[in-house]
N, C-alpha and C positions, 0 to 999 in steps of 0.2 A: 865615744862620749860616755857609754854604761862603764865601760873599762875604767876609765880615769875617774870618774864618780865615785865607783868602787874603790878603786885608789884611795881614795879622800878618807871614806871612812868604814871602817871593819867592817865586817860581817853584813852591810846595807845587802837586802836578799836581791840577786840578781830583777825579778821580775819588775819588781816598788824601785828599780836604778831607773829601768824605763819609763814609769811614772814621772818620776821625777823628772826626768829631762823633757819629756812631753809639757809636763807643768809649768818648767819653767821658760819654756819656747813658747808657750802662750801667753804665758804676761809679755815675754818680750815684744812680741809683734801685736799684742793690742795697748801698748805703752804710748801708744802716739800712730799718727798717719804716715806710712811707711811706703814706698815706692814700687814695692815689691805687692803691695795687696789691693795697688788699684790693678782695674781690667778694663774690658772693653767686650762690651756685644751690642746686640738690636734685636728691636720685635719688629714685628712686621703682623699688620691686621689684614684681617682676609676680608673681600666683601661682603655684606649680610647677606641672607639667603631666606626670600617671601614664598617662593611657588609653592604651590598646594597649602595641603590644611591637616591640620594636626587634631589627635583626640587624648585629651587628657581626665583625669577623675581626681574629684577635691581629696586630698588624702591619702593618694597613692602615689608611688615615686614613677610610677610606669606610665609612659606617654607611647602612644603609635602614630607615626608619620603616613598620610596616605601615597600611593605610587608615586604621584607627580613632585611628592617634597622627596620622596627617599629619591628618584632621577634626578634632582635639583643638588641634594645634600649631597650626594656621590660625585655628580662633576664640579663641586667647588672642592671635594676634595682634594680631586687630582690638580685641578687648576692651584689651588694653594694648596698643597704640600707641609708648607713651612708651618700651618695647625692644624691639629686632628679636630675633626668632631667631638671629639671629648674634651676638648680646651674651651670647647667654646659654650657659648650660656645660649638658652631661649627664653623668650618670654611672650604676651598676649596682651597687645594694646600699652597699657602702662601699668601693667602688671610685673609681677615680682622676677628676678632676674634668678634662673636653676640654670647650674654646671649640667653637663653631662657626665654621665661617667659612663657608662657603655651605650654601645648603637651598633644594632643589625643592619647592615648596608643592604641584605634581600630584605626582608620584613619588613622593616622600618621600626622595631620597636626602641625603645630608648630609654635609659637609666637614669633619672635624677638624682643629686646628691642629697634632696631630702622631699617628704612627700609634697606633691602639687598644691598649692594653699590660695589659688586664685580661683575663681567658679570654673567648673569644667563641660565636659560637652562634647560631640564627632565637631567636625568642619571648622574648629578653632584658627583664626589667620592668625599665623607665626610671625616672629623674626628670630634670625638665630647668626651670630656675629659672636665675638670674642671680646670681651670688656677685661678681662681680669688674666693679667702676665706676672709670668715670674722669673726672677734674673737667673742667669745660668749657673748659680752652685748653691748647696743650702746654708753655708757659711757668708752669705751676704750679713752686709753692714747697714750701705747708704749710699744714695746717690751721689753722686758730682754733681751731673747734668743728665738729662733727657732731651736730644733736639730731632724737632721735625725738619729736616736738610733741606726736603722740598719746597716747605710752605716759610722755611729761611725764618724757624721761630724756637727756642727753647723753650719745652714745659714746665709748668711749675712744682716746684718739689716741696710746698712748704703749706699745702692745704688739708686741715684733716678733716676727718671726717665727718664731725658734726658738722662742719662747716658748709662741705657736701651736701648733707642730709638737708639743712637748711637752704640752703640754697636752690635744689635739683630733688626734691623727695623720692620724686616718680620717675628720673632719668629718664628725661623726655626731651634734654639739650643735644639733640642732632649733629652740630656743629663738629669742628674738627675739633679733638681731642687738645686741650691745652691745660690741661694738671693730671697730676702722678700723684693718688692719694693712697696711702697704706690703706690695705684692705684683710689683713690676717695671717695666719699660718693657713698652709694648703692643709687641710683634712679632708679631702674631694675623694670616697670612694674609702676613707680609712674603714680597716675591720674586713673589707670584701676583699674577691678577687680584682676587682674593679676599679685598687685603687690607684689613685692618679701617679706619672710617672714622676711630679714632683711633689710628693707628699714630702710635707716637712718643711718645703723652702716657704718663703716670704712670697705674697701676693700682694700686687699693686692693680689698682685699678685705673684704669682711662678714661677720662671726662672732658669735654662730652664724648656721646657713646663714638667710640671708634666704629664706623660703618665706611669706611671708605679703606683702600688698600695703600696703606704708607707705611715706610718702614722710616723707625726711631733709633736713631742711634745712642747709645747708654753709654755713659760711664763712670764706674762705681768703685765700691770701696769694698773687700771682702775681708772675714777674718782670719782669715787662714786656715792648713790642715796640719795635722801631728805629724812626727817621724815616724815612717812606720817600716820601713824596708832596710835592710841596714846598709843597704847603696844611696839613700834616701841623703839630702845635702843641703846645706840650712842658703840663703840668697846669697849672692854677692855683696849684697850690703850691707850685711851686718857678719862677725867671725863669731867663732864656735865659741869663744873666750866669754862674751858676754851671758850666752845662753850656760856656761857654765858655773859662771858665777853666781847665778840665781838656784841653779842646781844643787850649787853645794850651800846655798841659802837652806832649803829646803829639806837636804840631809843631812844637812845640823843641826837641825830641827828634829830632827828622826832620834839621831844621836843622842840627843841632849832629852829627851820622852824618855830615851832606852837605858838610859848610862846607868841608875841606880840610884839610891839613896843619899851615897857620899860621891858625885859627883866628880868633885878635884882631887879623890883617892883612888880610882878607878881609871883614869884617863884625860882626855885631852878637855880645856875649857872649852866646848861647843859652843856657849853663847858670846863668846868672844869671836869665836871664829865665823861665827853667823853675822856679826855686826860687823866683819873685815871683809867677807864676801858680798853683802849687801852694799858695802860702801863701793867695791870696786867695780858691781854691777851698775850704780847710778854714775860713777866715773864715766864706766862706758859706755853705759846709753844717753849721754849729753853726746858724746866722742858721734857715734854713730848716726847720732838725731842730728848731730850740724851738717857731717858731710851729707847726708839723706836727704835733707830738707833742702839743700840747693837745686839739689833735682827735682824734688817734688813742686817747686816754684817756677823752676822750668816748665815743667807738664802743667800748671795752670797758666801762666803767662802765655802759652800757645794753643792755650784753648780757651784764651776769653772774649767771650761772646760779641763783646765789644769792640776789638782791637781792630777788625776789618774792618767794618764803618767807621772809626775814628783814623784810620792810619789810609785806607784809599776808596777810591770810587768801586761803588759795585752797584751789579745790575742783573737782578735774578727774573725771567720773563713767565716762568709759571705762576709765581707768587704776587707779581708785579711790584716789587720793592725795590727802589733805588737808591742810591747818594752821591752825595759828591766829595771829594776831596778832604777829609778830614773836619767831614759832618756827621751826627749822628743821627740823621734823620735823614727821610728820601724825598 
C-alpha cells in the first residue's frame, strides 16, 4: 500500500507514505459501525473482603492492613484470580472509595491512588471489592449491552454521572449492580512504578456496589488499531481500494502544499485529483457500508434482549423469572 501511494505521487518521503495510510485507515473504520470493531468480553467481580482492620492517616496515600485482613486479602486472591488487589478499591463506612495501587501481601502495607481524605486512625473496619472495570483494549468506543446472564437482566448503559451522584452520593446501594456509568480515564498509579496495567483505557463504574461474585457479559464497540507490521492485513470487509482512496486523498494534499507557485506549470492538477479520489472513496464506502451493515443487523437481531420472551417460553430458577409463550412478561 506505501508502494503504490508512492506510485501516485513523486518524491512523497517514504516514512509520511506510512502516515498516510495509517490516516486514512482510521477515518475509514471510524466512518460508521463496522463488524469488524465490535468484540466481546466480561468482568467478573470478586466477593468483598471485611476481616480484620485497617490503619489509615488523613493525608497520606499509605494504609496498613492488620494480620487477619492481609490472611483474608491473600485468599481472596487466590480464590478470585480474575482481580488483583490493585483493581480493586477500599473504603470506611460510607466513606470515599481509593484504588489501590500496590499491596504487600507479607506486611500488609498498601498504596492508594491518592492521599486518604476520610478521618483516620488503627482498627478502621474495611470493605474492599472492585467497583470500577475496564474493557479489554484502550481503543474502546462504547457499549452494545452489559448483561447479568444469571440474574436474566441487562445493565444500563445510558446513566451519567451526575445523575449517579444524585441519586447514590455515598454509594451505599448494596444491591446487584444494574447501570454501567462512565467513570474516566485510568490514571491509577500514573508517574510511579505502580502504575496500573490499564493506564490509559476507559473506566466504568458498577452500581450498585458490586459485592457479590457475578460475572457480565459485554459487548462493545472498539476503534481499531493502525498498520503496523508489513504482514499486518486490513478485514475481510472492507478491500485495500477504499483505504487507498482516502490515501491518496491526503497525498494530494501533500502534493498540492508542495507543488510551488505556478502549480499547473509544474505538474499534475492535485486538487482535481483530490476531489476524484474523495469521490471514489465515498462511492466505496456506501459500497462496503451496505454489504456490512447486513451483518451487523444480523449481530443485533440475535442478541435482542427481547426476542426470547417474545418468540418462547422461558424459565430461569436462580433468578425466578418466567414466561410464556410469546409474552413479555413472566
Amino acid at each position: 500500500m506505501v508502494a503504490e501511494l508512492r506510485g501516485c505521487v513523486p518524491k512523497l518521503p517514504y516514512a509520511y507514505s506510512k502516515t498516510l495510510v495509517n490516516r486514512a485507515w482510521k477515518t475509514v473504520r471510524e466512518s460508521g459501525l463496522w463488524s469488524f470493531n465490535i468484540f466481546t468480553s466480561s468482568w467478573t467481580s470478586p466477593p468483598m473482603v471485611t476481616t480484620g482492620t485497617m490503619t489509615a492517616t488523613t493525608g497520606s496515600p499509605a494504609i496498613l492492613f492488620d494480620a487477619a485482613a492481609v490472611a483474608a486479602l491473600n485468599a481472596s486472591q487466590i480464590a478470585a484470580p480474575y482481580s488483583l488487589i490493585t483493581q480493586r478499591q477500599v473504603r470506611v463506612l460510607a466513606g470515599g472509595l481509593y484504588s489501590l495501587i500496590q499491596y504487600d501481601p507479607i506486611g500488609g502495607g498498601a498504596t492508594l491512588d491518592r492521599p486518604w481524605g476520610d478521618p483516620g486512625g488503627a482498627g478502621l473496619a474495611y470493605q474492599l471489592y472492585q467497583v470500577y472495570y475496564a474493557p479489554p483494549m484502550r481503543d474502546f468506543l462504547g457499549w452494545l449491552s452489559v448483561r447479568n446472564t444469571t440474574f436474566f437482566y441487562p445493565l444500563g448503559l445510558d446513566m451519567t454521572r451526575a445523575e449517579l451522584d444524585n441519586r447514590d452520593p455515598q454509594r451505599t446501594w448494596y444491591q446487584w449492580p444494574t447501570e454501567v456509568v462512565p467513570f474516566g480515564i485510568d490514571i491509577r498509579g500514573q508517574g510511579t512504578a505502580q502504575a496500573s496495567a490499564t493506564l490509559g483505557f476507559p473506566l466504568f463504574e458498577l452500581w450498585g456496589q458490586p459485592i457479590t461474585p457475578f460475572t457480565y457479559q459485554c459487548y462493545g464497540v472498539r476503534r481499531g488499531g493502525d498498520l503496523i507490521a508489513p504482514t499486518d492485513t486490513l478485514p475481510v470487509q472492507i478491500g485495500e481500494d477504499i483505504v487507498m482512496a482516502m490515501a491518496r486523498v491526503y497525498a494530494y494534499e501533500w502534493a498540492a502544499a508542495n507543488q510551488g507557485m505556478t502549480p499547473r506549470n509544474v505538474g499534475s492538477d492535485y486538487k482535481f485529483l483530490m476531489g476524484a479520489a474523495n469521490a471514489l472513496y465515498l462511492n466505496l464506502r456506501t459500497q462496503y457500508r451496505r454489504e456490512d451493515r447486513e451483518f451487523i443487523n444480523l449481530y443485533y437481531a440475535n442478541r435482542d434482549p427481547n426476542m426470547t420472551l417474545m418468540a418462547f417460553a422461558v424459565y430461569n430458577s436462580i433468578a425466578g423469572v418466567a414466561s410464556t409463550i410469546g409474552s413479555a412478561s413472566g
